[in-house]
C-alpha positions as CSV (number, residue, x, y, z in Angstrom):
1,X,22.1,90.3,64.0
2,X,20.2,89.7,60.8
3,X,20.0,92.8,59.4
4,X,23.8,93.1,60.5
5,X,24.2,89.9,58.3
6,X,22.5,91.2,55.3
7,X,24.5,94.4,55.5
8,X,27.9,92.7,55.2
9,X,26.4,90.1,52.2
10,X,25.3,93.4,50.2
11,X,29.0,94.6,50.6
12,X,30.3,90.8,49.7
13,X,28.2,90.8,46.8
14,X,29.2,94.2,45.2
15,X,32.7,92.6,45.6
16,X,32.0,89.0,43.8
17,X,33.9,90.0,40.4
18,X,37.1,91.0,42.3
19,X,39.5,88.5,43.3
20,X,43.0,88.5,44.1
21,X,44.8,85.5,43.3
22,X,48.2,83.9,45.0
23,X,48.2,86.6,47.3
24,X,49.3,86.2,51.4
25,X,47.2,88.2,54.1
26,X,44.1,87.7,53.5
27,X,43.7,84.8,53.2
28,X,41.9,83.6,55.5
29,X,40.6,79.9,53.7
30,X,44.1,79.3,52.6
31,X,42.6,78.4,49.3
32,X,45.3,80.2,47.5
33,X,43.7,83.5,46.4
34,X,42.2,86.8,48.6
35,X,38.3,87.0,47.7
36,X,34.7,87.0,48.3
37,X,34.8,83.3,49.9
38,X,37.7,85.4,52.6
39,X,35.1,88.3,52.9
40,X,32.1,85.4,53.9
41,X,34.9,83.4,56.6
42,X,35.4,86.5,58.5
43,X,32.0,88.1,58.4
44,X,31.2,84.5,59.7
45,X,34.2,85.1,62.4
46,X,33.2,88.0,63.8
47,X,29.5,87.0,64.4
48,X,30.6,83.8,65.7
49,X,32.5,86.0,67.9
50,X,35.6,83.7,66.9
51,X,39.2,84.8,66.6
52,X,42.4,83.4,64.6
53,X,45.5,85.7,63.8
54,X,45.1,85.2,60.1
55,X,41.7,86.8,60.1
56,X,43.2,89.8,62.2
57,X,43.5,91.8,59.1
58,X,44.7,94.6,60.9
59,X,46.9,93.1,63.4
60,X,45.2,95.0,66.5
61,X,43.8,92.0,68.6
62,X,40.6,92.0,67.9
63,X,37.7,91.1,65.1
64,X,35.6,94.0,63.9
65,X,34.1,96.0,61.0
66,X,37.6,97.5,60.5
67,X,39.1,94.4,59.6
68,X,36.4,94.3,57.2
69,X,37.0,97.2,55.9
70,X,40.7,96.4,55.4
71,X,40.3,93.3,53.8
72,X,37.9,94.7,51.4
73,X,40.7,97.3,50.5
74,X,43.0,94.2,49.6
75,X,40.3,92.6,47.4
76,X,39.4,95.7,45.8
77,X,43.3,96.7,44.8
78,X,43.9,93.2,44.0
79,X,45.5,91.9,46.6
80,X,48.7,94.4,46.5
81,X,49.6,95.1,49.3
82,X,51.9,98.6,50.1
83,X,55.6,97.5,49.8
84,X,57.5,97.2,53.3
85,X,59.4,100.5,54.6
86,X,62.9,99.2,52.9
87,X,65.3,101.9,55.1
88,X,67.2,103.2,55.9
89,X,66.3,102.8,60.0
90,X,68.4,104.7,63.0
91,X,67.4,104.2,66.5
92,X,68.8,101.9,69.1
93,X,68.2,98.5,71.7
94,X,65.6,100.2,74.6
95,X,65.0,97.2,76.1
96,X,65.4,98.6,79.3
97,X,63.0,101.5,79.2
98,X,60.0,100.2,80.8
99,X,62.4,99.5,83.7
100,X,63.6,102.4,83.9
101,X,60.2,104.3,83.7
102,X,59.1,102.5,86.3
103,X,61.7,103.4,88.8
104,X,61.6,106.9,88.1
105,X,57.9,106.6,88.7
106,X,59.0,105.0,92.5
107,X,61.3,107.3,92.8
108,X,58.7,110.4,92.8
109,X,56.8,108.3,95.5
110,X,59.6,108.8,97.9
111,X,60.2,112.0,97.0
112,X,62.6,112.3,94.5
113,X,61.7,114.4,92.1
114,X,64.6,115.1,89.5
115,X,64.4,111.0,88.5
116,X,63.4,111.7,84.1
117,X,64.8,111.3,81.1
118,X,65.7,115.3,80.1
119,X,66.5,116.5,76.7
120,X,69.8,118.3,76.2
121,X,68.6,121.6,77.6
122,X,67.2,119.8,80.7
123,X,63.8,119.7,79.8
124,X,61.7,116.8,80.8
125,X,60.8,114.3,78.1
126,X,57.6,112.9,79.2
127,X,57.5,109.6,76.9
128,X,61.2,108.7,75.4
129,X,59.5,106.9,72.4
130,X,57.6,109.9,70.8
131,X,60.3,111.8,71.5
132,X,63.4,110.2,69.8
133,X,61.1,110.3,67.1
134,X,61.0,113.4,67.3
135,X,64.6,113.8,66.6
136,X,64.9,112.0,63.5
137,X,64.9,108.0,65.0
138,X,62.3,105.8,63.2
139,X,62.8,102.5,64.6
140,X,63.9,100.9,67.8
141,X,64.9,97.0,68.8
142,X,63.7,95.2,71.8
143,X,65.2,92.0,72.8
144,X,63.0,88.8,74.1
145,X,64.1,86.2,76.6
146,X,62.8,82.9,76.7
147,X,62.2,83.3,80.1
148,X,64.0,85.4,82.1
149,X,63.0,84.2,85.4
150,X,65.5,81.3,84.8
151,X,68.4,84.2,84.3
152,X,71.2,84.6,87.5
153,X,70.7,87.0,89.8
154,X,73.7,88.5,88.0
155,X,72.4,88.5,84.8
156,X,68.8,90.1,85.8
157,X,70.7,92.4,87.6
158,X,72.5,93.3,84.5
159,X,69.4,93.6,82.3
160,X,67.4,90.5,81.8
161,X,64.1,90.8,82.2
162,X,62.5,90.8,79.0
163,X,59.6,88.2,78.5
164,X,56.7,88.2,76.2
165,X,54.7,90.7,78.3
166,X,57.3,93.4,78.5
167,X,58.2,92.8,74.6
168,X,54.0,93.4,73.7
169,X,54.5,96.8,75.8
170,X,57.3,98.2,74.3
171,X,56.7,96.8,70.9
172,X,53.1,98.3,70.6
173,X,54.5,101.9,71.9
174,X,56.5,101.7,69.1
175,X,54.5,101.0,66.5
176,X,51.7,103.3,67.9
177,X,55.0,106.1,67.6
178,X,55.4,105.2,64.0
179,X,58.5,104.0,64.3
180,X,59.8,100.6,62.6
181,X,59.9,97.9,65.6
182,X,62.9,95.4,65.4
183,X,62.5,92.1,67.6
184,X,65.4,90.5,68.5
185,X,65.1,87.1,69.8
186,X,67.3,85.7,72.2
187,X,66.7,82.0,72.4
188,X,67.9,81.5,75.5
189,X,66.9,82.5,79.4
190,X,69.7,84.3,79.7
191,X,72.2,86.4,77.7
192,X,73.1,84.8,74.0
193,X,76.1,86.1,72.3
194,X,79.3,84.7,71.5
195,X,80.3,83.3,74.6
196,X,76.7,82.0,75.4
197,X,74.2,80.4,73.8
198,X,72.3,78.5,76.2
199,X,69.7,76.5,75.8
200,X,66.5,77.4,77.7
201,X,66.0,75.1,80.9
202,X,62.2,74.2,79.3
203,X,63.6,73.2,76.5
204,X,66.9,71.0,77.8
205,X,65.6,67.6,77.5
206,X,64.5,67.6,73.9
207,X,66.7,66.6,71.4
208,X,67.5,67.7,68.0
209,X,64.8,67.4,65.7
210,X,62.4,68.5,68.9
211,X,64.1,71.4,69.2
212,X,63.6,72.2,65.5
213,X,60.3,72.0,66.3
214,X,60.1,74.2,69.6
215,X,61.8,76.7,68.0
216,X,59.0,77.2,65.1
217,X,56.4,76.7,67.5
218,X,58.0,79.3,70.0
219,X,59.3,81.7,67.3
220,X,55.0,81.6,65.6
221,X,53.4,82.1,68.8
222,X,55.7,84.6,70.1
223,X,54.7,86.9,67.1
224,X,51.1,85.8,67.0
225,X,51.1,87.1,70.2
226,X,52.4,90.1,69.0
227,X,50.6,91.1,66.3
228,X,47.5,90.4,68.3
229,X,48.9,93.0,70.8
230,X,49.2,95.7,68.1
231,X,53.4,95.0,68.1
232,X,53.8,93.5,64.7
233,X,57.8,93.9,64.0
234,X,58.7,94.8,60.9
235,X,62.1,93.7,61.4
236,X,63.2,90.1,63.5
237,X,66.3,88.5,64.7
238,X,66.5,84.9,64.7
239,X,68.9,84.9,67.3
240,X,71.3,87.1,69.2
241,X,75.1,86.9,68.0
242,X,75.1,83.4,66.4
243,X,78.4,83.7,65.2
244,X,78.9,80.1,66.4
245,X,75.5,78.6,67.0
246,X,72.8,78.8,68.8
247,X,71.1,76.4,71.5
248,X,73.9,74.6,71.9
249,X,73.0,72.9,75.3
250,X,71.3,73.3,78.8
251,X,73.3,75.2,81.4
252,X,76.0,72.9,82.9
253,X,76.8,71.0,79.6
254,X,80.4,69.6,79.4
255,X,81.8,71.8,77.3
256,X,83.2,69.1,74.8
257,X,79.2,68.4,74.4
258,X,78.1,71.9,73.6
259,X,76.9,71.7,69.9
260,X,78.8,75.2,68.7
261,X,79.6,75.5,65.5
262,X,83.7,76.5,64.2
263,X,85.0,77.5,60.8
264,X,86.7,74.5,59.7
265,X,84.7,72.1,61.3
266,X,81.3,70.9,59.4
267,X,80.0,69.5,62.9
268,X,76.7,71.3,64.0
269,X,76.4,73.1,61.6
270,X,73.5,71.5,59.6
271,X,71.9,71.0,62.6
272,X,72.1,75.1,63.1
273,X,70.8,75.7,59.9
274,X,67.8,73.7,60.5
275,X,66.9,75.7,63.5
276,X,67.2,79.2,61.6
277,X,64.9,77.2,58.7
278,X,63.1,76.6,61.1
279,X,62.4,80.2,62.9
280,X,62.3,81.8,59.8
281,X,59.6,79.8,58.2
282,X,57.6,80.9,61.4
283,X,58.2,84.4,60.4
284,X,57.7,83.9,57.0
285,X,54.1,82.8,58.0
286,X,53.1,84.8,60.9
287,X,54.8,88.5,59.3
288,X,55.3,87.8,55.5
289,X,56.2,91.6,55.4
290,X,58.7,91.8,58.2
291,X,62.9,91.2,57.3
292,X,65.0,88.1,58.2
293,X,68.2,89.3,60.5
294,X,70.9,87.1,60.5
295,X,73.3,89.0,63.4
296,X,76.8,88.4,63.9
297,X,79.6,90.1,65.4
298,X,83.0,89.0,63.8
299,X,83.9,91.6,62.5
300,X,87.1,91.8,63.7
301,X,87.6,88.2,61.6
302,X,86.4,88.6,58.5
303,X,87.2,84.8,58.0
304,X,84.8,83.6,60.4
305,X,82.4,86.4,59.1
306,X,82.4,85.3,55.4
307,X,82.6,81.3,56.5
308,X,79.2,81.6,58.7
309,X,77.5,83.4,55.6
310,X,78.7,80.7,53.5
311,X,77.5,78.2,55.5
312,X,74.0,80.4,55.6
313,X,74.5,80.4,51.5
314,X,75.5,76.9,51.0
315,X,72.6,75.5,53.1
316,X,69.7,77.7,51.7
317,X,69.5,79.4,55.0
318,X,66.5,82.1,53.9
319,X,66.8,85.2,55.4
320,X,67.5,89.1,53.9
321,X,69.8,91.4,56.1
322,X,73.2,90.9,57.6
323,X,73.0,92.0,60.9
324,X,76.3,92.8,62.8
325,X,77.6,94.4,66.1
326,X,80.0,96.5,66.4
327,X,81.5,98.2,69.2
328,X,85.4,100.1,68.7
329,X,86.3,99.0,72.2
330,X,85.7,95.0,71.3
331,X,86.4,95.1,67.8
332,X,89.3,98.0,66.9
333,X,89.2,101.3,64.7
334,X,86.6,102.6,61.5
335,X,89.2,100.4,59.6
336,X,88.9,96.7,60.9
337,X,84.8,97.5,60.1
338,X,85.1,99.1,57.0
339,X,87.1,96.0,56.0
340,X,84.1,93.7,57.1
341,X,81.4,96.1,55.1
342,X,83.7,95.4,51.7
343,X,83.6,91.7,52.0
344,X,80.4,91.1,53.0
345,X,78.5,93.8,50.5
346,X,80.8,92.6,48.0
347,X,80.1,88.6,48.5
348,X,77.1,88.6,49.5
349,X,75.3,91.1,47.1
350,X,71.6,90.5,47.3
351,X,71.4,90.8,50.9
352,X,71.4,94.7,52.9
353,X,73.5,95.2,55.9
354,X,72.7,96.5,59.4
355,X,74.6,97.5,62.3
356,X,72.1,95.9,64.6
357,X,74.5,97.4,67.7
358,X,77.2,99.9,68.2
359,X,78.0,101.9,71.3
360,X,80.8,104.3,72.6
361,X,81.9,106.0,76.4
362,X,80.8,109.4,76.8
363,X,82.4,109.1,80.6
364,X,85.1,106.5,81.8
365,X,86.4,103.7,79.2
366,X,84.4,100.6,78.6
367,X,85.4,97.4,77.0
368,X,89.3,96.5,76.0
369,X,90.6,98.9,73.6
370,X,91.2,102.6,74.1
371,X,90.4,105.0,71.7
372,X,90.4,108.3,74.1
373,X,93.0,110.3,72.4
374,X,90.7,109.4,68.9
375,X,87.5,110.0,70.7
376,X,87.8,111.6,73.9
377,X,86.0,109.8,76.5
378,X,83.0,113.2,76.8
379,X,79.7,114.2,75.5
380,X,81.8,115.8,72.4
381,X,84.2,112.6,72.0
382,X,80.9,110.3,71.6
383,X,79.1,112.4,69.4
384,X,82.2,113.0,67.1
385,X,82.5,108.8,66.9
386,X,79.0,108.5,66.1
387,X,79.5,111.1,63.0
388,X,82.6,109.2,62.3
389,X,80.9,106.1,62.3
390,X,78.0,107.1,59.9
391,X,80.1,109.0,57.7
392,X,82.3,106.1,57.0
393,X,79.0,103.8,56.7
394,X,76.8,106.2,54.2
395,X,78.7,105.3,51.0
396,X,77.5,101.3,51.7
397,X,74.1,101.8,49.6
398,X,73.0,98.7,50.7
399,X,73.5,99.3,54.6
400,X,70.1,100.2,55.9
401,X,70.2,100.2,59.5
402,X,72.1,101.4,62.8
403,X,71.1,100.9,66.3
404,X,72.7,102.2,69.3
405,X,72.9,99.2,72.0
406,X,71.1,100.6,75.5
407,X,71.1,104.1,74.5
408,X,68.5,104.5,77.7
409,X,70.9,103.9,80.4
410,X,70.1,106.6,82.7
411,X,70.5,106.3,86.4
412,X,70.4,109.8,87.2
413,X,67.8,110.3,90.4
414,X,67.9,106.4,91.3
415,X,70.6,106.6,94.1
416,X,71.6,108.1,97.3
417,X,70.0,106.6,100.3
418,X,67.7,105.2,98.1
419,X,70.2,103.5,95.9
420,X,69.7,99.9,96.4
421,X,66.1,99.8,96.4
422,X,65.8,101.9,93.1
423,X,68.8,101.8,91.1
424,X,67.9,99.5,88.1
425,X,71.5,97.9,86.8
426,X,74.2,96.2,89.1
427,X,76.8,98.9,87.5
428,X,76.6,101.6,85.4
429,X,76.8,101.4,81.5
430,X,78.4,104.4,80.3
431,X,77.9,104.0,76.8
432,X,74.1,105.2,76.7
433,X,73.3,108.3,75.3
434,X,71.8,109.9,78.8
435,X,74.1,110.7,81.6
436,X,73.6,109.3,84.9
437,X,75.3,112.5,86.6
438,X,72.8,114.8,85.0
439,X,70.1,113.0,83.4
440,X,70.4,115.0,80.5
441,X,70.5,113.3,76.6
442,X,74.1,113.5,75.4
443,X,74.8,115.4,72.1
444,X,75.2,111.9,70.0
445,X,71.6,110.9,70.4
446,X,70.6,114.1,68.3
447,X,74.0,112.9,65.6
448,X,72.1,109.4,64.5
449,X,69.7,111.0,62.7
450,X,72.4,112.1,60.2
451,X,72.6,108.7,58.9
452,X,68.8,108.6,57.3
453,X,69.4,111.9,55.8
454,X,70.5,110.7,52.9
């Protein structure tokens, strides 16, 4: 242990005339600058046998030579770190996948034998990460829950099921891919979106400026958590379709009592803005590198659009991408978006863009509004809305991101006599880009990665 000592003060020394000053990671003494008095705290760390996040230079859980080795490389460049992948991202929402995976790995227990993901050709894919990489994807977004086991039987029927554990999994297969890992953060039990934005029973007696403070707490150890389990996002939602709040009340709440917040109406909406302050000063700390999403889904009413960005403007909201949804069955034609993309890029000009979900039918409509005799409700009428879509999105230079929403819907194998024991959603979602009738990747997933080929 002595010798081991002396070793790591001969490498401190050789390194007591560099110094990186105002610098972030690294920093392990918060003193304001990345140096030899760093170096001496986590060689002091490590023989302790002590652990903190910050002194995880590498993000991989644990305390080690490596990290020495990486910190070193900071002090030596001076403190520079390599400049955040800055797009453009394609992938999609595969929240779902471990779920799947792991009914197709019952299924072969009873027998079953067809239950995989297959590539177009019907080959098996063996790990659905590594290969949508290998098709041109380089990033993928997993959603987290609060916790889910307070969800309806409805809703975790429907696909909620994501808590910390599952989110460390599938965040850490990502990364470990390659691929740029997008967390989106529900802060609710149960589905948050428009319609609801719950808060989460745990936190239903707290009251305002409490919740402020559960939601940095939550949001920081969420993503120490993360990091720690190799998963570090590069990309993170505060919040899932916030278009009119977030948290606005436990389950149950009179509705005249739920704190949403409407254009026209001032009500709630410093109160919101102090909860995203709040969230994103958690990940300003925990992942300096990583990019703020701010994800709504007016697009349809650019009016509400533009007055929630505003309000995000006016109140020194901090955050750096303008995150929306859009699906042509909720939200109309190429058009009605194309008209959103102008007014935001246009008023809000140092902030990029991301469609943070899209979707379309491959087989039977979904949603309100049909768009069949556009896009013909097949394999071919997907794909040719998903060139469609990027071709009208490419001239946006400041739009760096699409994501498919549940591209890895694939049922195929999990029914029959089997059907309620291993089928994994209450009702089919035909808007993925497998299909449940063959198993087989439809031709769209191969189209998305036409939009980061610049």
């Amino acid at each position: 242990m002595r010798y081991l000592k002396s070793i790591f003060m001969l490498l401190a020394l050789a390194l007591t005339a560099v110094s990186a000053s105002a610098a972030q990671h690294g920093d392990i003494n918060n003193d304001g600058e990345v140096g030899i008095s760093d170096l001496n705290a986590l060689i002091d760390m490590i023989l302790a046998d002590e652990y903190t996040a910050e002194a995880d230079i590498n993000a991989d859980g644990e305390l080690n030579i490596s990290d020495v080795n990486a910190l070193i490389s900071i002090i030596l460049s001076g403190g520079e770190q390599p400049e955040p992948y800055n797009g453009p991202v394609v992938g999609g929402d595969i929240s779902m996948l471990t779920k799947y995976e792991s009914h197709q790995r019952m299924a072969l227990r009873y027998g079953i034998t067809n239950a995989h993901y297959y590539d177009v050709n019907g080959q098996v894919i063996n790990d659905v990460i590594t290969w949508t990489k290998q098709q041109g994807w380089n990033a993928a977004r997993v959603r987290l829950f609060v916790n889910p086991a307070n969800a309806s039987v409805a809703d975790k029927g429907q696909g909620v099921i994501q808590n910390l554990d599952t989110v460390k999994v599938l965040g850490r297969r990502i990364k470990e891919a390659g691929m740029q890992f997008m967390l989106d953060f529900h802060y609710s039990d149960s589905w948050a979106d428009p319609v609801k934005q719950y808060t989460p029973a745990e936190w239903a007696n707290l009251d305002d400026e409490q919740l402020t403070v559960k939601i940095y707490e939550y949001t920081r150890d969420c993503l120490r958590a993360l990091k720690a389990a190799g998963a570090t996002p590069d990309y993170i939602q505060t919040g899932n379709e916030i278009s009119y709040g977030m948290l606005w009340g436990p389950v149950g709440t009179p509705t005249a009592n739920l704190k949403k917040c409407y254009m026209g109406d001032e009500a709630n909406w410093d109160r919101f803005a102090n909860l995203l302050k709040a969230a994103g000063r958690a990940c300003r700390e925990e992942c300096p590198n990583a990019k703020i999403i701010l994800h709504t889904e007016r697009v349809a009413k650019v009016n509400i659009l533009l007055n929630f960005y505003n309000q995000m403007r006016n109140k020194q909201v901090d955050y750096d991408i303008i995150g929306l949804s859009y699906y042509p069955y909720f939200h109309g034609d190429l058009a009605i978006l194309a008209n959103a993309l102008n007014n935001v890029s246009n008023s809000y000009q140092d902030k990029d863009i991301m469609i943070v979900e899209t979707g379309y039918s491959y087989h039977y409509k979904v949603g309100d509004i049909d768009y069949s005799s556009k896009w013909p409700l097949t394999a071919e009428g997907q794909r040719q809305f998903t060139a469609d879509l990027i071709a009208r999105l490419k001239p946006y230079t400041r739009l760096k991101g699409l994501f498919w929403w549940f591209p890895e819907a694939n049922e195929y194998g999990l029914g029959g006599s089997y059907w309620s024991t291993l089928h994994v959603n209450d009702n089919w979602y035909n808007a993925g880009l497998w299909n449940h009738e063959t198993g087989r990747a439809t031709p769209a997933l191969y189209e998305l990665k036409s939009f980061v080929e610049r």
